[in-house]
Each structure stands twice: as C-alpha cells, then as structure tokens.
PDB file of N, H, CA, C and O in Angstrom:
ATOM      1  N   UNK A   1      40.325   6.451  33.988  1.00  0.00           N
ATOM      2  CA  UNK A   1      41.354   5.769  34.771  1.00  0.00           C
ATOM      3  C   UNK A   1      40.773   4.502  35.382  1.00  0.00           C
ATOM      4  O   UNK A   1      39.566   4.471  35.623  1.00  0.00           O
ATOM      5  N   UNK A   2      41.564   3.436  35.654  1.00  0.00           N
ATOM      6  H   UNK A   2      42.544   3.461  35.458  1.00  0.00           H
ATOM      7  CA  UNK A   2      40.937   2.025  35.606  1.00  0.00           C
ATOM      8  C   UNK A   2      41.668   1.935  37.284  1.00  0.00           C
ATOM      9  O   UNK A   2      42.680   2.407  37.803  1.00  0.00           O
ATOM     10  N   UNK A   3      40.059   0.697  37.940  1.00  0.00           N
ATOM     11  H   UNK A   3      39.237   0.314  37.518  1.00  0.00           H
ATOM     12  CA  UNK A   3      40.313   1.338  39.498  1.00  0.00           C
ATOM     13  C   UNK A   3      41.306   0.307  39.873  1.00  0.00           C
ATOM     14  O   UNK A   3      41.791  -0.430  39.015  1.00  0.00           O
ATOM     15  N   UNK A   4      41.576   0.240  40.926  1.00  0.00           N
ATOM     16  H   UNK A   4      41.182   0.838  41.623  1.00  0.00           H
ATOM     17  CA  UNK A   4      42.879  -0.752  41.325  1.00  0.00           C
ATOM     18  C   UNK A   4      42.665  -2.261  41.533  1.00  0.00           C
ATOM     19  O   UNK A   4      42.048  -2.724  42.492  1.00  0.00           O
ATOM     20  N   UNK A   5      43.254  -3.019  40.510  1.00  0.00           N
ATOM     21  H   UNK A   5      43.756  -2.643  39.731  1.00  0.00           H
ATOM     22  CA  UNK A   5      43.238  -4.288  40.862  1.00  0.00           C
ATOM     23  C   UNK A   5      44.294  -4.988  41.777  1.00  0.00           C
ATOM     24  O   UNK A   5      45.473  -4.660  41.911  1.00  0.00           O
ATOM     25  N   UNK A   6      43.626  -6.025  42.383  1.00  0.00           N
ATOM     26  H   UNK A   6      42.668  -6.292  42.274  1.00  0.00           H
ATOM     27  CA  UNK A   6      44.541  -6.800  43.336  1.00  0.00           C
ATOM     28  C   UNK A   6      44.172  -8.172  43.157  1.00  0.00           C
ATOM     29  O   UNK A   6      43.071  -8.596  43.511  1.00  0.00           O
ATOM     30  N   UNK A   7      45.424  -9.182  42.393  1.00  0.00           N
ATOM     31  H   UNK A   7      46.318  -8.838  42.105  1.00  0.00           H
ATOM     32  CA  UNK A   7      45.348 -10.438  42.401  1.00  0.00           C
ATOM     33  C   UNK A   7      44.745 -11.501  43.872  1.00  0.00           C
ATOM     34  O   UNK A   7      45.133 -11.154  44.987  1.00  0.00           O
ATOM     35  N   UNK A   8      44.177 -12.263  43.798  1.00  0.00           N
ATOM     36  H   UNK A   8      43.862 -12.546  42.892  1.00  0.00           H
ATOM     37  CA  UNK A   8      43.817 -13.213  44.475  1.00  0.00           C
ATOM     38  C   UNK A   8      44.854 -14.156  44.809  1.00  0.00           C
ATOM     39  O   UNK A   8      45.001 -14.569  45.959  1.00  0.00           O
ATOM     40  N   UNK A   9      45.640 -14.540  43.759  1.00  0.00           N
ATOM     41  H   UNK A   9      45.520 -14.204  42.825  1.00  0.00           H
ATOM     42  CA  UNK A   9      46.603 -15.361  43.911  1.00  0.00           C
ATOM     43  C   UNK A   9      47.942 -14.905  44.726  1.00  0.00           C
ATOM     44  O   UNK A   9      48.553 -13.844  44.598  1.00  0.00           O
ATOM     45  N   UNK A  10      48.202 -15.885  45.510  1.00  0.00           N
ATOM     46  H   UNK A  10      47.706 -16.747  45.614  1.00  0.00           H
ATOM     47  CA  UNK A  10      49.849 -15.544  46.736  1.00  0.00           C
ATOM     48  C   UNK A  10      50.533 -16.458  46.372  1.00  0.00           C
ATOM     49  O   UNK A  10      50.014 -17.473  45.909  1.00  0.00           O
ATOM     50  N   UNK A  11      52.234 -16.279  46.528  1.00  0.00           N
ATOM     51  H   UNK A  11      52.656 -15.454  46.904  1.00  0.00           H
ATOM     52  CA  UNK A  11      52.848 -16.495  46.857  1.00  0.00           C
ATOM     53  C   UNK A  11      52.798 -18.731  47.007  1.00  0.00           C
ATOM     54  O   UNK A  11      51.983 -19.422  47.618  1.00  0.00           O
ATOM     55  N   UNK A  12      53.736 -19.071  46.362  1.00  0.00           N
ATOM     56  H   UNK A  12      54.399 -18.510  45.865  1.00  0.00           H
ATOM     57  CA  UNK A  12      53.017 -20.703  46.673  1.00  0.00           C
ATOM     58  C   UNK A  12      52.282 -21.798  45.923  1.00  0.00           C
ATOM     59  O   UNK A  12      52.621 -22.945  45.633  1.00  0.00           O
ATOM     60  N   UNK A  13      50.756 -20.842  45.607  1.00  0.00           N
ATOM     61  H   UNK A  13      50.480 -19.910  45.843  1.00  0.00           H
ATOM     62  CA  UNK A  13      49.864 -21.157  45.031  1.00  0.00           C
ATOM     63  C   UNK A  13      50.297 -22.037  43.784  1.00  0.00           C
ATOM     64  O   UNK A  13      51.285 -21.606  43.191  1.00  0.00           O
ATOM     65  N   UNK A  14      49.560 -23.532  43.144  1.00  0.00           N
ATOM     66  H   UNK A  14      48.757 -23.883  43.626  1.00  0.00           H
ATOM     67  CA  UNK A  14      50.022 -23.872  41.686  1.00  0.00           C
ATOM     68  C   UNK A  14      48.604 -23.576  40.936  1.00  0.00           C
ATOM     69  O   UNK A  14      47.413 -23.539  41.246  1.00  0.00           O
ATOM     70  N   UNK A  15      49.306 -23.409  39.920  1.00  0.00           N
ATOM     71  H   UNK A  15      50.274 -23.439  39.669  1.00  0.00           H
ATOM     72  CA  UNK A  15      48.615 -22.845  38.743  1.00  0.00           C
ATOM     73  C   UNK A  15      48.572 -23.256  36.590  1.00  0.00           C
ATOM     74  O   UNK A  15      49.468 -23.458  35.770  1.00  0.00           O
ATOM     75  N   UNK A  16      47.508 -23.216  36.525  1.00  0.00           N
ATOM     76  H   UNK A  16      46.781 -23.052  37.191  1.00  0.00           H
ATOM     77  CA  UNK A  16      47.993 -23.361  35.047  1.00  0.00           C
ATOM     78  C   UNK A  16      47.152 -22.584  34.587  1.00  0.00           C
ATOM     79  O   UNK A  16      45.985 -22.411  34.938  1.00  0.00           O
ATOM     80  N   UNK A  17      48.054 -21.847  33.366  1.00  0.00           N
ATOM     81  H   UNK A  17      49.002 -21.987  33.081  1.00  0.00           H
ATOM     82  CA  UNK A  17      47.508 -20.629  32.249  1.00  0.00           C
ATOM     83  C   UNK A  17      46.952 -21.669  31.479  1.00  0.00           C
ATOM     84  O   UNK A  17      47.399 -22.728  31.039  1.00  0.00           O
ATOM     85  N   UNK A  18      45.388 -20.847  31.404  1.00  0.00           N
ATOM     86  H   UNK A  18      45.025 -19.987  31.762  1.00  0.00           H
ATOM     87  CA  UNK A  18      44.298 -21.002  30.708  1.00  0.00           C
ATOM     88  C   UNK A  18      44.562 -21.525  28.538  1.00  0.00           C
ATOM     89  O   UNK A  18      44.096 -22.453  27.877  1.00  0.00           O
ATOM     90  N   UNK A  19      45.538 -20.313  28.152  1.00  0.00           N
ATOM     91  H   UNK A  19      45.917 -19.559  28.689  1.00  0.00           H
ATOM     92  CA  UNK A  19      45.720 -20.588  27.404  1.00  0.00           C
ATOM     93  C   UNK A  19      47.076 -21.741  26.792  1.00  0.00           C
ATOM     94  O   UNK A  19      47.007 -22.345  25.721  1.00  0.00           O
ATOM     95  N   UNK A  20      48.044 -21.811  27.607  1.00  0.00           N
ATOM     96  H   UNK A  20      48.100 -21.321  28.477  1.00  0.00           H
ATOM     97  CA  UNK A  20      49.068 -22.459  27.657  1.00  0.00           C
ATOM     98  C   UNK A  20      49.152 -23.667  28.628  1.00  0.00           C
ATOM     99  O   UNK A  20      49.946 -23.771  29.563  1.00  0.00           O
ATOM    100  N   UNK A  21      48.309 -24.464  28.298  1.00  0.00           N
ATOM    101  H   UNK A  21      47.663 -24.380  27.539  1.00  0.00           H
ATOM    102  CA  UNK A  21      48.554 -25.607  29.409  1.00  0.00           C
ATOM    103  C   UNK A  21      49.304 -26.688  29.397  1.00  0.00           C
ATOM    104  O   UNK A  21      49.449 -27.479  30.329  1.00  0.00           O
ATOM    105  N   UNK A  22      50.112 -26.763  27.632  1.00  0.00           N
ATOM    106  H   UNK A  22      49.994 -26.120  26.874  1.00  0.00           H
ATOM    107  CA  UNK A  22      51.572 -27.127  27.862  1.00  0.00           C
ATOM    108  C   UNK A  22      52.480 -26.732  28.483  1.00  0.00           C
ATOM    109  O   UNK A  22      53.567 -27.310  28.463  1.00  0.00           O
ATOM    110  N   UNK A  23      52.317 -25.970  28.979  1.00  0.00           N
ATOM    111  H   UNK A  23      51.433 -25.501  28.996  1.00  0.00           H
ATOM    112  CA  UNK A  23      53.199 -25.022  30.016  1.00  0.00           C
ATOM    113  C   UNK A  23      53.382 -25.903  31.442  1.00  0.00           C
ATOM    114  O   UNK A  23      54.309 -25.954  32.251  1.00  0.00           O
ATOM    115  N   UNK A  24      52.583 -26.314  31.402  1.00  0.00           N
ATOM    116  H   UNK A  24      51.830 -26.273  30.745  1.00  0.00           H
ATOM    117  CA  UNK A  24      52.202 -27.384  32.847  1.00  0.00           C
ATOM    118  C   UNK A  24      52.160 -26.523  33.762  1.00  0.00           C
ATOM    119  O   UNK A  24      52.231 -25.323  33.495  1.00  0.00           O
ATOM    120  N   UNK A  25      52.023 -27.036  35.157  1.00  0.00           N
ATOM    121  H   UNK A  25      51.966 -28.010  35.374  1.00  0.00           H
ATOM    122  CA  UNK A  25      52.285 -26.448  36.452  1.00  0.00           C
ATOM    123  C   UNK A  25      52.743 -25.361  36.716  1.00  0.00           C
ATOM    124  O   UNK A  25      53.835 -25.197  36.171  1.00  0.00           O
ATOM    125  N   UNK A  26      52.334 -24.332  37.446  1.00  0.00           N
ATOM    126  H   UNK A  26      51.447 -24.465  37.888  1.00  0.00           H
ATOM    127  CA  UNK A  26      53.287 -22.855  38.010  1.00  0.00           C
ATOM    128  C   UNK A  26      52.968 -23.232  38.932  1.00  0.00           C
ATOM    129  O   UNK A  26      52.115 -24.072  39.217  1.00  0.00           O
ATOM    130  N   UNK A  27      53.896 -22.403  39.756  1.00  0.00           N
ATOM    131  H   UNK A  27      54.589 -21.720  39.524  1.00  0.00           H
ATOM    132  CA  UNK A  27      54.310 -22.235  40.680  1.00  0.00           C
ATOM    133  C   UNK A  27      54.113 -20.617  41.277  1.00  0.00           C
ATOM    134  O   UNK A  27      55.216 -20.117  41.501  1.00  0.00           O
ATOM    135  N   UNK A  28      53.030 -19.747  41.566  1.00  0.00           N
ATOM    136  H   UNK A  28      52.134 -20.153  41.384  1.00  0.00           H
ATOM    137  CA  UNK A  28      53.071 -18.509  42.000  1.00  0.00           C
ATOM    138  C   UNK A  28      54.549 -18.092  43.007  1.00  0.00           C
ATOM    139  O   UNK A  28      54.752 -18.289  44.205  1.00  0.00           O
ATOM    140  N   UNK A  29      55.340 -17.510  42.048  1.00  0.00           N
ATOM    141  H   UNK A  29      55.175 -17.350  41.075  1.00  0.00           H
ATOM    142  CA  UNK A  29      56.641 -16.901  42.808  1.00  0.00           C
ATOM    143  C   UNK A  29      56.202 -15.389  43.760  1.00  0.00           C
ATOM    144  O   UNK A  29      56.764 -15.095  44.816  1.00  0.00           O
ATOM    145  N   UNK A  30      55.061 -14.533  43.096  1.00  0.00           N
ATOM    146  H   UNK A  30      54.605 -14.771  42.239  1.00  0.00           H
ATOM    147  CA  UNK A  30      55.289 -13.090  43.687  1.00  0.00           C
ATOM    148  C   UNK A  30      53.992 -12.701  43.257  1.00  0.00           C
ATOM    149  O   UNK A  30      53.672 -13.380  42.282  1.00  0.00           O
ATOM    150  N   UNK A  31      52.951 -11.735  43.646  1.00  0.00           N
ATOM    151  H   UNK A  31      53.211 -11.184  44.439  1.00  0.00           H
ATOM    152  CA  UNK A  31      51.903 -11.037  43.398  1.00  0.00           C
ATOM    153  C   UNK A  31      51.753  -9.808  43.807  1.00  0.00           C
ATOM    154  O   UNK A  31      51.146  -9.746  44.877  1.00  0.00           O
ATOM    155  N   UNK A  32      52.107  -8.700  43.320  1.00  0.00           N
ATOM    156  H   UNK A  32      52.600  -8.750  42.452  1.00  0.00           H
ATOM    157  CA  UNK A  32      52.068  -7.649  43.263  1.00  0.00           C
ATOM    158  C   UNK A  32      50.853  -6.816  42.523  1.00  0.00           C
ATOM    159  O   UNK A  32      51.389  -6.028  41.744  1.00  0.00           O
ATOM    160  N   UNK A  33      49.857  -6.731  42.489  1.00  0.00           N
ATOM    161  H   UNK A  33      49.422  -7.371  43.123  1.00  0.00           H
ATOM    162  CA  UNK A  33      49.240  -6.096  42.207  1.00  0.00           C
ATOM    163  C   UNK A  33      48.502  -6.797  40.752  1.00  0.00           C
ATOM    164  O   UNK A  33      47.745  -7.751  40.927  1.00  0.00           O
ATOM    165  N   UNK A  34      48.758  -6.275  39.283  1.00  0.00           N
ATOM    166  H   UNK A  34      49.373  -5.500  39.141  1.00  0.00           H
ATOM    167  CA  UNK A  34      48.806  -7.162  38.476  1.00  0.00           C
ATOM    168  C   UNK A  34      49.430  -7.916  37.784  1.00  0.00           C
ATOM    169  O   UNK A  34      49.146  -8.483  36.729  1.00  0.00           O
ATOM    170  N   UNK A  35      50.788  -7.914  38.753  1.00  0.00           N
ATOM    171  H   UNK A  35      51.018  -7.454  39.610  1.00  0.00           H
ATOM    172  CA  UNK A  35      51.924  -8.386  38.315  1.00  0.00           C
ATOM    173  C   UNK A  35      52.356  -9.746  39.136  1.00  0.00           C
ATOM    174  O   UNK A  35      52.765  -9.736  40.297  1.00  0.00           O
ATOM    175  N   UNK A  36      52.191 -10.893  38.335  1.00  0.00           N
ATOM    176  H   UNK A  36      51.859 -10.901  37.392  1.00  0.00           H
ATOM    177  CA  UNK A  36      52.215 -12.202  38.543  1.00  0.00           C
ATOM    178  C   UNK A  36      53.394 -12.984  38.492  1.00  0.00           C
ATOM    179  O   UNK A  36      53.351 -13.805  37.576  1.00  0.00           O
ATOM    180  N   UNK A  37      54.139 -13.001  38.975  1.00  0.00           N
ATOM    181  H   UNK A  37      54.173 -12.334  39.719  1.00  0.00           H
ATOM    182  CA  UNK A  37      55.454 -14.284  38.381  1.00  0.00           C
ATOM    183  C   UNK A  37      55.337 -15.441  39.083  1.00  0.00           C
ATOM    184  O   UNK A  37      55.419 -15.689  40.286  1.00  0.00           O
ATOM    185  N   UNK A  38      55.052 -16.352  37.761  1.00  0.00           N
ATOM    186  H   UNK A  38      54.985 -16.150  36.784  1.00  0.00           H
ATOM    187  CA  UNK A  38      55.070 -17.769  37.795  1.00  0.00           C
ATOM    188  C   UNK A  38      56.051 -18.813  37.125  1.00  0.00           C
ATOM    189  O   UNK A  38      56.254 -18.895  35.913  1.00  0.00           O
ATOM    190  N   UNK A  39      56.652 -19.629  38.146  1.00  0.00           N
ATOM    191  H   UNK A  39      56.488 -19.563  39.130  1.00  0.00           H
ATOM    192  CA  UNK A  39      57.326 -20.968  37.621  1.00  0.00           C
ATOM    193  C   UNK A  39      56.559 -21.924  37.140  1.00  0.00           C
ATOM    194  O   UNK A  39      55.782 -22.631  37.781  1.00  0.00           O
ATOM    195  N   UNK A  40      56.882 -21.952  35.481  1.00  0.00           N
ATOM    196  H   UNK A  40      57.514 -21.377  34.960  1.00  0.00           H
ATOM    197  CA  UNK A  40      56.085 -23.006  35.036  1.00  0.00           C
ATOM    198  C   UNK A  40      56.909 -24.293  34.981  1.00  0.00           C
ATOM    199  O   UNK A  40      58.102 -24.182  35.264  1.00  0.00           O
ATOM    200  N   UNK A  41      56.333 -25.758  34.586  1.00  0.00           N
ATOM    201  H   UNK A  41      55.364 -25.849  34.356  1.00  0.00           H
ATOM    202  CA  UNK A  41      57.340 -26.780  34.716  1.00  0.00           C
ATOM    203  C   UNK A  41      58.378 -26.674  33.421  1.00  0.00           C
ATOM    204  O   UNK A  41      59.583 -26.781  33.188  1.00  0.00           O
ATOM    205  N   UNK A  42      57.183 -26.405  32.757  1.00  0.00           N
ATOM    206  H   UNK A  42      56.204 -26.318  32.945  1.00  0.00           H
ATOM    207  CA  UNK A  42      57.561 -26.664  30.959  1.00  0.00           C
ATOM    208  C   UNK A  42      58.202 -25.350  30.102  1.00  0.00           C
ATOM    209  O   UNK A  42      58.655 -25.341  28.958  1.00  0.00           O
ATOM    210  N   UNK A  43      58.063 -24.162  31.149  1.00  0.00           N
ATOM    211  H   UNK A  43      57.695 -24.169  32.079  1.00  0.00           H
ATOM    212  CA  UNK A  43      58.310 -23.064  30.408  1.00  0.00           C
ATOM    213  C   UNK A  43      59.437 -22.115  31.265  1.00  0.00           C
ATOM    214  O   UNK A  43      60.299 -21.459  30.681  1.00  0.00           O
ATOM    215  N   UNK A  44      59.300 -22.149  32.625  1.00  0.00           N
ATOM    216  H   UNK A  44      58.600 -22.683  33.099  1.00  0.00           H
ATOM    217  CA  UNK A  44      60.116 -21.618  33.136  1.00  0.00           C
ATOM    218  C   UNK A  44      59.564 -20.247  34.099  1.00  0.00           C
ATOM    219  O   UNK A  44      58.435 -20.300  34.585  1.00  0.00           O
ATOM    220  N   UNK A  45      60.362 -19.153  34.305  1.00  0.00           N
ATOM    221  H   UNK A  45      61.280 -19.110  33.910  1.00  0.00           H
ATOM    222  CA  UNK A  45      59.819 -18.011  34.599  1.00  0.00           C
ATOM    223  C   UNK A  45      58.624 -17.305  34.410  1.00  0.00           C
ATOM    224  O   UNK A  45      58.438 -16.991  35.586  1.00  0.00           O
ATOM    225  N   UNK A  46      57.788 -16.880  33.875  1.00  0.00           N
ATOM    226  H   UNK A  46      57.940 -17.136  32.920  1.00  0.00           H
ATOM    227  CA  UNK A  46      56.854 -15.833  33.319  1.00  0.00           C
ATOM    228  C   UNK A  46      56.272 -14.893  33.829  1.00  0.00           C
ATOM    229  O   UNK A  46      55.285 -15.189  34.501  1.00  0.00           O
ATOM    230  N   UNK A  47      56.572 -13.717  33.737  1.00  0.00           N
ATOM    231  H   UNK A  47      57.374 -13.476  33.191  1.00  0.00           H
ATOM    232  CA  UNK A  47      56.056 -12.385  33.952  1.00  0.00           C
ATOM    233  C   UNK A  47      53.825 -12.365  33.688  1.00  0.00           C
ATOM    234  O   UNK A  47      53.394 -12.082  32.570  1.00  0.00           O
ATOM    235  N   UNK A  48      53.094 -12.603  34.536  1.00  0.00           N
ATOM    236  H   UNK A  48      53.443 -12.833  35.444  1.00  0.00           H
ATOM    237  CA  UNK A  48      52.026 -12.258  33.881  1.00  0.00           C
ATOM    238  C   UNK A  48      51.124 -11.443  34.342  1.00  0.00           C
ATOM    239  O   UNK A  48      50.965 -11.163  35.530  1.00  0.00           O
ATOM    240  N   UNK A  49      50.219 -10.845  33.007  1.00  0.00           N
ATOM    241  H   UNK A  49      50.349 -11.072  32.041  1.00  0.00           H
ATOM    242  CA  UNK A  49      49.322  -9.376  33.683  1.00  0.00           C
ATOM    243  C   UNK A  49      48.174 -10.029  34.296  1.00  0.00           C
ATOM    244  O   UNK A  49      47.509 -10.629  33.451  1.00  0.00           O
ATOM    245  N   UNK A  50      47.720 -10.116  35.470  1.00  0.00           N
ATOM    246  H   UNK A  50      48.260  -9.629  36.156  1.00  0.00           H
ATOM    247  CA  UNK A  50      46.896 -10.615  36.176  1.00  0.00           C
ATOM    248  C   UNK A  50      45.865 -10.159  36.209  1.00  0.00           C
ATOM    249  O   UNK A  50      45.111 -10.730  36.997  1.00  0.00           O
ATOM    250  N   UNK A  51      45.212  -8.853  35.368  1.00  0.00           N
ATOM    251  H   UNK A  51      45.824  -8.389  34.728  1.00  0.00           H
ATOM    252  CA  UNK A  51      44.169  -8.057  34.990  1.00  0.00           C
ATOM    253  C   UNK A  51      44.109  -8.860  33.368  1.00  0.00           C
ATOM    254  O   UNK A  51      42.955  -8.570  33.050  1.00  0.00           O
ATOM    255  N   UNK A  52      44.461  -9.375  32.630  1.00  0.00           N
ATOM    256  H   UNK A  52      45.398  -9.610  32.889  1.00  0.00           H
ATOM    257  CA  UNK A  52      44.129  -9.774  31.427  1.00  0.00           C
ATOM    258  C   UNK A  52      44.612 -11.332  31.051  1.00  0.00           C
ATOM    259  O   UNK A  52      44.665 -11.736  29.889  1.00  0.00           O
ATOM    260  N   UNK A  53      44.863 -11.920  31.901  1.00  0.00           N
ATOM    261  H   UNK A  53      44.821 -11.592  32.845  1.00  0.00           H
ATOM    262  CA  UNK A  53      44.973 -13.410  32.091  1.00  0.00           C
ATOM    263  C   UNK A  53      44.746 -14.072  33.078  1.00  0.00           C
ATOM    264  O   UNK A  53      45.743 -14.159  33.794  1.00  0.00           O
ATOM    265  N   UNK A  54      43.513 -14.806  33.612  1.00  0.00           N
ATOM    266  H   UNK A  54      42.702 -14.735  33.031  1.00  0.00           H
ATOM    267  CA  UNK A  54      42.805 -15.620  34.858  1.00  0.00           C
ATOM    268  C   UNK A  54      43.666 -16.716  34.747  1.00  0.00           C
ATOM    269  O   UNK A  54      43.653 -17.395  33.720  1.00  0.00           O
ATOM    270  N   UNK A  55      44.442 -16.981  35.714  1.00  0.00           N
ATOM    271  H   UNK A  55      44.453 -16.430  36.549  1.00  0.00           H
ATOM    272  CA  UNK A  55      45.314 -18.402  35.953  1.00  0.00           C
ATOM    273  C   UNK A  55      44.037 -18.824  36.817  1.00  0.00           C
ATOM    274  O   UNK A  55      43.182 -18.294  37.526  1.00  0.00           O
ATOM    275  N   UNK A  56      44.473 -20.326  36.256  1.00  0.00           N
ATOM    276  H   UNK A  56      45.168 -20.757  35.679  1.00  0.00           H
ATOM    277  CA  UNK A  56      43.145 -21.371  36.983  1.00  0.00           C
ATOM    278  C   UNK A  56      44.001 -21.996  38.050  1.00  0.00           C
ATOM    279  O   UNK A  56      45.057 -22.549  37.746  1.00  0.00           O
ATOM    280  N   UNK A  57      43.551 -21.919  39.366  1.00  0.00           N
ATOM    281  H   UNK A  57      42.692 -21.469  39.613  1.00  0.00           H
ATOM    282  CA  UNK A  57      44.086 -22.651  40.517  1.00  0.00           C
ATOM    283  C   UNK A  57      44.447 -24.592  40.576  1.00  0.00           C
ATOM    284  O   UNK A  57      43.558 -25.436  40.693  1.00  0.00           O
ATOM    285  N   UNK A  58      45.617 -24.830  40.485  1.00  0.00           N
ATOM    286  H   UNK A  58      46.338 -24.144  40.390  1.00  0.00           H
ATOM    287  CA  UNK A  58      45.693 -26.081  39.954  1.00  0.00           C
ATOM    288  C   UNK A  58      45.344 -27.000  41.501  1.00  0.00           C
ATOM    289  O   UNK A  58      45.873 -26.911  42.609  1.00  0.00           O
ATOM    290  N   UNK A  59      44.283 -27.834  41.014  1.00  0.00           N
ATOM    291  H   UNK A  59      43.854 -27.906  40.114  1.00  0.00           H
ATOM    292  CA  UNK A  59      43.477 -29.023  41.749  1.00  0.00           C
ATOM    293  C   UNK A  59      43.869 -30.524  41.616  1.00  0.00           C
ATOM    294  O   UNK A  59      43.034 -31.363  41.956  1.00  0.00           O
ATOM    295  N   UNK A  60      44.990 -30.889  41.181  1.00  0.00           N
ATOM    296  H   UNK A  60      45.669 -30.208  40.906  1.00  0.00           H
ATOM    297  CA  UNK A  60      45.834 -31.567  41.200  1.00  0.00           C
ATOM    298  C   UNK A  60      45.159 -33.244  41.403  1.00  0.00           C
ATOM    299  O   UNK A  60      45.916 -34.213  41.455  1.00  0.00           O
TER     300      UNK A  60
END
C-alpha cells in the first residue's frame, strides 16, 4: 500500500505541465490530495494525478 501523498501546490498557484507546454499557463483551481485541477490557457480544464505528473511552478 502506497503512503499518503499531499500536493505542494494550492489553490492560485500558475503552472505549466512539464510535458505539455503548449498548453501554456494553469492556473491551480483545487488540490486535494493527488488530485490537481488546473486552468490551462490553451487547453482549458484538466484533471491531474499529482503523484505521476510534477507541474513546474510558473516564474513568469
């Protein structure tokens, strides 16, 4: 059994996925545990697993 993760990222935060950086900008909507929802500019909504995808903190 795998021990409990807890995202770093809140609420606010901008962001861009590592692998999708046409995606542009997120927007951290919610962080629940490993459950991420981000507003991207280019993509919209996205559900992401925050145990198997490191969003990079956007430094703008």
């Amino acid at each position: 059994m795998r021990g409990s993760f807890c995202s770093f990222l809140e609420p606010g935060q901008f962001v861009v996925h590592p692998v999708h950086p046409e995606w542009g900008t997120g927007q951290v909507q919610s962080a629940i545990g490993v459950r991420v929802t981000v507003n991207f500019e280019h993509q919209g909504k996205v559900l992401i697993d925050a145990s198997r995808v490191e969003l990079q903190i956007f430094s703008g």
